[in-house]
C-alpha positions in Angstrom: 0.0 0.0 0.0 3.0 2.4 0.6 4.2 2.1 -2.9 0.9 3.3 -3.8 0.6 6.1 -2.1 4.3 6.5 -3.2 3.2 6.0 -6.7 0.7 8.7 -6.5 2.2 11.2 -4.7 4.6 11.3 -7.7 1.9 11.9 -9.8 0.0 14.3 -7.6 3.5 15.8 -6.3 1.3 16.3 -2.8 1.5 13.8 0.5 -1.2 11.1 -0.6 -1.1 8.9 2.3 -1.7 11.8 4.4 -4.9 12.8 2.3 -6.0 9.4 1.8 -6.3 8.7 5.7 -8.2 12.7 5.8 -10.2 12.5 3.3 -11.0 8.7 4.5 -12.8 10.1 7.8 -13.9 13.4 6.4 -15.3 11.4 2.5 -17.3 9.1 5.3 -18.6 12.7 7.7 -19.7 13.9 3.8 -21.0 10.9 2.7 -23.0 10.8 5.7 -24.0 14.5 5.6 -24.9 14.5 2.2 -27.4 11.2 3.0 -28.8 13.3 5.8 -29.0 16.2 3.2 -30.8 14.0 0.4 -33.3 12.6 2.7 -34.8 16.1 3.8 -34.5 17.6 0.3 -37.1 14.9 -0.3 -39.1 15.3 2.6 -38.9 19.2 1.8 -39.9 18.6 -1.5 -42.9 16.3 -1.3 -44.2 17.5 2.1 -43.9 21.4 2.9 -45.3 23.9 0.0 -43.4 25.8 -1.9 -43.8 28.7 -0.3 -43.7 27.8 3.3 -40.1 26.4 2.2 -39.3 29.6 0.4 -39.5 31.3 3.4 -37.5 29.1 5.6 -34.8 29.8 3.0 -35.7 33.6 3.1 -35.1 33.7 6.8 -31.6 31.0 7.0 -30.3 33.8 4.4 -31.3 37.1 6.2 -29.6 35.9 9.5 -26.6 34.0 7.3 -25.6 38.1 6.3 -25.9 38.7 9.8 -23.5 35.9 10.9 -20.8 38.1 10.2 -21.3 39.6 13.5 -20.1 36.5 14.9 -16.9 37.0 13.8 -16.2 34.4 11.5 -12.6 34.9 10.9 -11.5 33.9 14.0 -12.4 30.5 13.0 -10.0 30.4 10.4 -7.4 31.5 12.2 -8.4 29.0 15.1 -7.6 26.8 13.0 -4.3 27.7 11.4 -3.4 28.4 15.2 -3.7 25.1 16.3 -2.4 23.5 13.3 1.2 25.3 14.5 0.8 24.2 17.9 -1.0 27.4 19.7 -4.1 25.0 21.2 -4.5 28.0 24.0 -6.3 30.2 20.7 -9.1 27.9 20.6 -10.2 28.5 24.5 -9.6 32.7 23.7 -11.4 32.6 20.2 -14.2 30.5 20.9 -15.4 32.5 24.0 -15.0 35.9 21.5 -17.1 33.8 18.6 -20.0 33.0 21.3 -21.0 36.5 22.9 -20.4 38.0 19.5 -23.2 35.9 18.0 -25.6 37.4 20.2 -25.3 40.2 17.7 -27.5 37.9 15.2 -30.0 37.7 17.8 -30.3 41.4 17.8 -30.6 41.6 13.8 -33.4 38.9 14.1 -35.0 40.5 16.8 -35.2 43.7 14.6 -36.4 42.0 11.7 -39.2 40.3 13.8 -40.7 44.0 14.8 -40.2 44.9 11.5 -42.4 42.2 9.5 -44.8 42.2 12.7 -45.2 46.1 11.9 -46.0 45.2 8.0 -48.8 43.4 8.5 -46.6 39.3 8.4 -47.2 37.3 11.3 -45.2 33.9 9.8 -41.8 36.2 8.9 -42.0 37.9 12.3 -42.4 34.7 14.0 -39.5 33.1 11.9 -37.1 36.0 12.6 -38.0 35.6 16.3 -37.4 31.9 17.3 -34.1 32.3 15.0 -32.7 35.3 17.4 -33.4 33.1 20.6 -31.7 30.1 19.1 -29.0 31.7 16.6 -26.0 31.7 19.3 -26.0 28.5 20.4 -26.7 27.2 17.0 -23.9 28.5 15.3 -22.0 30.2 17.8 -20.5 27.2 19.2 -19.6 25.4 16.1 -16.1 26.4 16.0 -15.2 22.6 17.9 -14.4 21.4 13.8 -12.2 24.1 13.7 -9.8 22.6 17.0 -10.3 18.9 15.3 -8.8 19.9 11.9 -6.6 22.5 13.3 -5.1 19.2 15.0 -5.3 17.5 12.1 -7.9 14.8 14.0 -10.1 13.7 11.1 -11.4 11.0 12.8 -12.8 12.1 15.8 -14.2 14.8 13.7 -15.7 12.9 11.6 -17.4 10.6 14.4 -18.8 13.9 16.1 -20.2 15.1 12.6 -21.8 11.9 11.9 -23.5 12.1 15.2 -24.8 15.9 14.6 -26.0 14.9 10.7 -28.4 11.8 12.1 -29.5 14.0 14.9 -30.2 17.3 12.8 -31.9 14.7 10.0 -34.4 13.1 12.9 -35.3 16.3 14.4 -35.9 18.1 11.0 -38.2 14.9 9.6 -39.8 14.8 12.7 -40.7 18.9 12.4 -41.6 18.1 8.5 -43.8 15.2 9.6 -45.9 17.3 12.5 -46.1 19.8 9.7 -47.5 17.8 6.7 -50.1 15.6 8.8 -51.1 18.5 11.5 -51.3 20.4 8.1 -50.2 23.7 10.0 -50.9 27.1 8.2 -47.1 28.8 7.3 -46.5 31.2 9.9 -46.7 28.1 12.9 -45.0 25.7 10.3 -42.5 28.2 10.0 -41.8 28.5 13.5 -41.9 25.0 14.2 -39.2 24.8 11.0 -36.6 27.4 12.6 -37.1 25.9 15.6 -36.0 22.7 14.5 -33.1 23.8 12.7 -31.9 25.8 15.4 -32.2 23.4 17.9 -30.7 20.2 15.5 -27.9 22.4 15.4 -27.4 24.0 19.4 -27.7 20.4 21.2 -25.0 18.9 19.5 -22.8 21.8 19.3 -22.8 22.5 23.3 -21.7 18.6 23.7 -19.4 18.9 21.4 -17.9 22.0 22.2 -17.5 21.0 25.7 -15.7 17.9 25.4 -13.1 19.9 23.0 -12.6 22.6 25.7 -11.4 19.6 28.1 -8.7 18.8 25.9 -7.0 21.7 26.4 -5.3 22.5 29.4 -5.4 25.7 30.9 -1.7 27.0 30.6 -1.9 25.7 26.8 0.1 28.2 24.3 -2.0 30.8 22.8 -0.8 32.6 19.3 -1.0 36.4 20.6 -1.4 37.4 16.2 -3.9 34.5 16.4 -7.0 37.4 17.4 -5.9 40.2 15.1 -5.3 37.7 12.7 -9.0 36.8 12.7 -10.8 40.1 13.2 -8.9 41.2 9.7 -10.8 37.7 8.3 -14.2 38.5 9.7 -13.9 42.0 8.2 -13.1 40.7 4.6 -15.9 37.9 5.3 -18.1 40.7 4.9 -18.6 41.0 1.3 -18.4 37.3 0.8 -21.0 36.8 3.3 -23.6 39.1 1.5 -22.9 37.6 -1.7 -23.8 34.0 -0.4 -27.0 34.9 0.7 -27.9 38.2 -1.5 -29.4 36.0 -4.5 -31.4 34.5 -1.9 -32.9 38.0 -0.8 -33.1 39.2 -3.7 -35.7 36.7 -5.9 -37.3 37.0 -2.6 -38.3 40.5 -2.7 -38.2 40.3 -6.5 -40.6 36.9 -7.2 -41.9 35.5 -4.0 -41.1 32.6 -2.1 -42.2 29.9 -4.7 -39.4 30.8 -7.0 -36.7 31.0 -4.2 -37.5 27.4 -3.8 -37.2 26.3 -7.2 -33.8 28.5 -7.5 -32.9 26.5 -3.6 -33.7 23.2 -5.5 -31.5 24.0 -8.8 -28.6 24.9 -6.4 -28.6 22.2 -3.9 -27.3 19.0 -5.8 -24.5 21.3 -6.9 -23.6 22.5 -3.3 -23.6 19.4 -2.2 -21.1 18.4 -4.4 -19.0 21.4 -4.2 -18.8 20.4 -0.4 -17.8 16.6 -1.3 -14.8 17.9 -3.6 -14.3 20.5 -1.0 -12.4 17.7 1.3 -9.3 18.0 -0.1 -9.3 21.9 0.4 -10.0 21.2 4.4 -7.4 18.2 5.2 -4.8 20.3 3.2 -5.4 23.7 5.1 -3.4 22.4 8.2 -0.7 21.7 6.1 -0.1 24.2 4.0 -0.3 26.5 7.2 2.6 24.6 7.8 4.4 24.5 4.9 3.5 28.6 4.3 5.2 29.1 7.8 9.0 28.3 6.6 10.0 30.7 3.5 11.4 27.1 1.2 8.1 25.9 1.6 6.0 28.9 0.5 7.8 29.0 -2.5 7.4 25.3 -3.2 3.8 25.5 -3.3 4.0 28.5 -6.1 5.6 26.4 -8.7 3.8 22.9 -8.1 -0.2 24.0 -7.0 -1.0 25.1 -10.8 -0.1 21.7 -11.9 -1.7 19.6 -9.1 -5.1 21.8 -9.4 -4.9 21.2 -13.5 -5.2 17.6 -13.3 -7.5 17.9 -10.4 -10.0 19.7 -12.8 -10.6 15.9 -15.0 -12.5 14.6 -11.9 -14.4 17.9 -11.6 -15.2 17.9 -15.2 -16.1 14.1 -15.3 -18.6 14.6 -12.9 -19.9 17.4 -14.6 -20.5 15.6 -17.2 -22.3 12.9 -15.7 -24.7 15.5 -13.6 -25.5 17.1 -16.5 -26.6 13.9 -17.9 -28.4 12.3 -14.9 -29.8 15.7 -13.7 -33.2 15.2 -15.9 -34.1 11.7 -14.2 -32.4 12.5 -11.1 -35.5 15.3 -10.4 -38.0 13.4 -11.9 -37.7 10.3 -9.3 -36.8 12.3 -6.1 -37.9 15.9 -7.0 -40.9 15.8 -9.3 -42.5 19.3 -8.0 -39.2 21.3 -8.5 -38.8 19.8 -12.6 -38.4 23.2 -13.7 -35.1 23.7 -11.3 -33.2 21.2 -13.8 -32.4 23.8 -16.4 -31.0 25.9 -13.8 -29.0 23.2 -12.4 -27.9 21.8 -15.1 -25.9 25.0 -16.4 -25.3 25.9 -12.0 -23.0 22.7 -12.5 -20.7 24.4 -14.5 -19.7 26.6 -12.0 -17.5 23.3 -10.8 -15.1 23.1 -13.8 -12.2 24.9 -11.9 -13.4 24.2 -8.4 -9.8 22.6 -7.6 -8.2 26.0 -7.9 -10.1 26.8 -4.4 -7.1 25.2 -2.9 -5.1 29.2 -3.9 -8.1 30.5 -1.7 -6.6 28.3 1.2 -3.0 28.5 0.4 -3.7 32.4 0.7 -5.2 31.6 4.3 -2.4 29.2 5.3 -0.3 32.2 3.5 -1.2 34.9 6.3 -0.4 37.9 3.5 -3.4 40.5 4.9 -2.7 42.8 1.3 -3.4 40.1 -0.4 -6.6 38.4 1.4 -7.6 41.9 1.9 -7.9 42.5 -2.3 -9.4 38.8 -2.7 -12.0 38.6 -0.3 -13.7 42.3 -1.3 -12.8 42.0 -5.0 -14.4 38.6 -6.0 -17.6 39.0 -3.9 -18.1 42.3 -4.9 -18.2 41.2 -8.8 -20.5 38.5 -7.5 -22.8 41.0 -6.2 -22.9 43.3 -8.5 -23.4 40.8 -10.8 -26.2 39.3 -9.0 -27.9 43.1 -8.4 -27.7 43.7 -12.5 -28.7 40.4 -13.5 -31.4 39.1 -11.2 -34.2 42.6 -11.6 -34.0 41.4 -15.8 -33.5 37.7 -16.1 -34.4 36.5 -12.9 -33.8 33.2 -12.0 -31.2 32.7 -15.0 -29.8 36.4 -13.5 -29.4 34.7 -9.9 -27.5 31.6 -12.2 -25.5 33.3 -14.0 -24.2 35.7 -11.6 -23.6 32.8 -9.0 -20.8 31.4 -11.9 -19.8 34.3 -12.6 -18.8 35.1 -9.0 -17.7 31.4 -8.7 -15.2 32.1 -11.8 -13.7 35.2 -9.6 -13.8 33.1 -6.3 -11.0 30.3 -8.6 -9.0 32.9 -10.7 -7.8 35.4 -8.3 -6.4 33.8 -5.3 -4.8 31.8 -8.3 -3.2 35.4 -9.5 -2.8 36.8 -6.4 -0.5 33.8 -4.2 1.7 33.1 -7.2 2.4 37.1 -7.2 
């Protein structure tokens, strides 16, 4: 089996032993996540209307801009931290991640007034249960960050696999009260939100705690580590808004019916973009490694071109085969959303260069603030403004084509900026 590896770590020129046994434990987490995934996409699909699940999405993507109060960034560099021995960051960064989320609840808490004041019971009620739940959803999930920072894809995996089946039974059990109590929107919507939120906070409080125990309490913290990550959070800013803004935006522009068919279009595609997105995550501990001694940096400029080039086949196979499959795939498990398969179809494209994301994590590992600073407001600004001209005229082919075209930016200029 060495001489495999061996064997295809010439080819590769990377470490494949070392991302065979990551990617082993994190392909299994994904495979499992993605099952969880799959099964609720049906259940959404066949059992909550279109426009009740509009809405959920309406909501997830208001307070997803507002998680950039929760600082983000930090988690990054949580991770980079740790990967170069500085375990003490995690105990200092998580605390700072926490009480900043309660900034979310704030913006939801606004939002709820604001829809109760116009006359929409089922938004204001959404907006609400997600500002009580918000912090300990999300703002303890920084515990993956300390596992992959240590370079620990196992146990990380095992904890994952334990959130996905409990976030899947609570969600189908939400789904199933829904569809047979046949609730009117604005309770459905509430009892939605406060699914999700609470599939999410359970698990992240157990897990959260048993990382905090494994670090002792005069562990090394990196004293850059906080800095480091408030720059991040700042320049997650514009990426943030242009993740959810296509969301907002054929909400306000054509209703909640055609953000679900525009949710449904997207999702196959996202889910594969977070299976290939495994070899990105194991590497980012080591190149934060290899980016910390001078030799190394320079190494990775002459040889990630070449491993991201062949890379790209697999994407495009796959591709390929989507494209292909996408017409029967909808008809079996999504027959309702038929119309999303155009849309996805081209949305898939978007994938072609998706190995080059590994410059968008060199650049991380990289620690260069100029040059993360230009990246992370230049490529999500074209995404947005592409998304604000396109979507008022074409619609859902404006929110499709913008995505790509912001997805083309998001591969191309780490690419130009890491080798500069």
């Amino acid at each position: 089996m060495r001489r495999v590896f061996k064997t295809l770590s010439r080819a590769f020129e990377t470490d494949a032993e070392y991302l065979a046994q990551g990617t082993f434990w994190l392909t299994t987490g994904k495979v499992v996540g993605m099952a969880a995934s799959f099964l609720l996409s049906i259940a959404y699909a066949r059992y909550l209307s279109k426009d009740l699940y509009g809405s959920y999405r309406y909501v997830l993507s208001m307070l997803g801009i507002a998680g950039i109060l929760a600082l983000p960034g930090i988690g990054t560099a949580i991770v980079r931290s740790v990967a170069q021995g500085f375990e003490g960051t995690f105990r200092r960064g998580a605390k700072i991640i926490f009480f900043s989320s309660f900034g979310i609840s704030l913006v939801g808490l606004g939002f709820a007034l604001i829809f109760f004041v116009k006359g929409s019971p089922a938004l204001a009620s959404g907006f609400l249960i997600g500002a009580l739940f918000v912090p300990f959803g999300e703002g303890l999930g920084n515990w993956r960050g300390y596992y992959e920072g240590k370079k620990d894809f196992r146990k990380k995996t095992f904890y994952n696999i334990a959130s996905h089946v409990f976030y899947a039974v609570i969600m189908l059990a939400a789904i199933g009260i829904i569809f047979f109590k046949k609730l009117d929107v604005a309770p459905a919507l509430v009892l939605l939100l406060g699914a999700y939120f609470l599939a999410h906070a359970l698990p992240n409080i157990l897990f959260f705690r048993i990382a905090l125990r494994q670090i002792s309490k005069d562990a090394p913290e990196d004293e850059h580590a906080i800095p480091y990550g408030l720059h991040l959070s700042m320049l997650s800013i514009p990426a943030t808004v242009a993740n959810y803004i296509d969301s907002v935006l054929l909400y306000a522009f054509l209703g909640p019916a055609a953000l679900a068919t525009y949710s449904f279009a997207l999702a196959p595609i996202e889910q594969l973009k977070a299976f290939f997105s495994i070899v990105p995550e194991v590497a980012f501990p080591k190149l934060s490694e290899k980016t910390y001694r001078p030799e190394g940096e320079e190494d990775l400029k002459k040889s990630l071109v070449r491993k991201s080039l062949r890379t790209s086949v697999i994407t495009v196979l796959g591709i390929a085969v989507y494209i292909f499959l996408a017409p029967y795939f909808f008809q079996i498990f999504f027959p309702r959303y038929i119309e999303s398969v155009k849309f996805s179809q081209v949305f898939s494209l978007s994938l072609a260069l998706f190995p080059f994301t590994i410059f968008n994590v060199a650049l991380k590992a990289e620690g260069n603030i100029k040059k993360i600073y230009i990246y992370n407001v230049l490529a999500p600004v074209i995404q947005i403004a592409a998304l604000l001209a396109l979507i008022p005229f074409y619609g859902l082919w404006g929110a499709v084509w913008g995505k790509i075209i912001g997805r083309s930016a998001n591969y191309f200029l780490p690419l130009l900026l890491f080798r500069k």
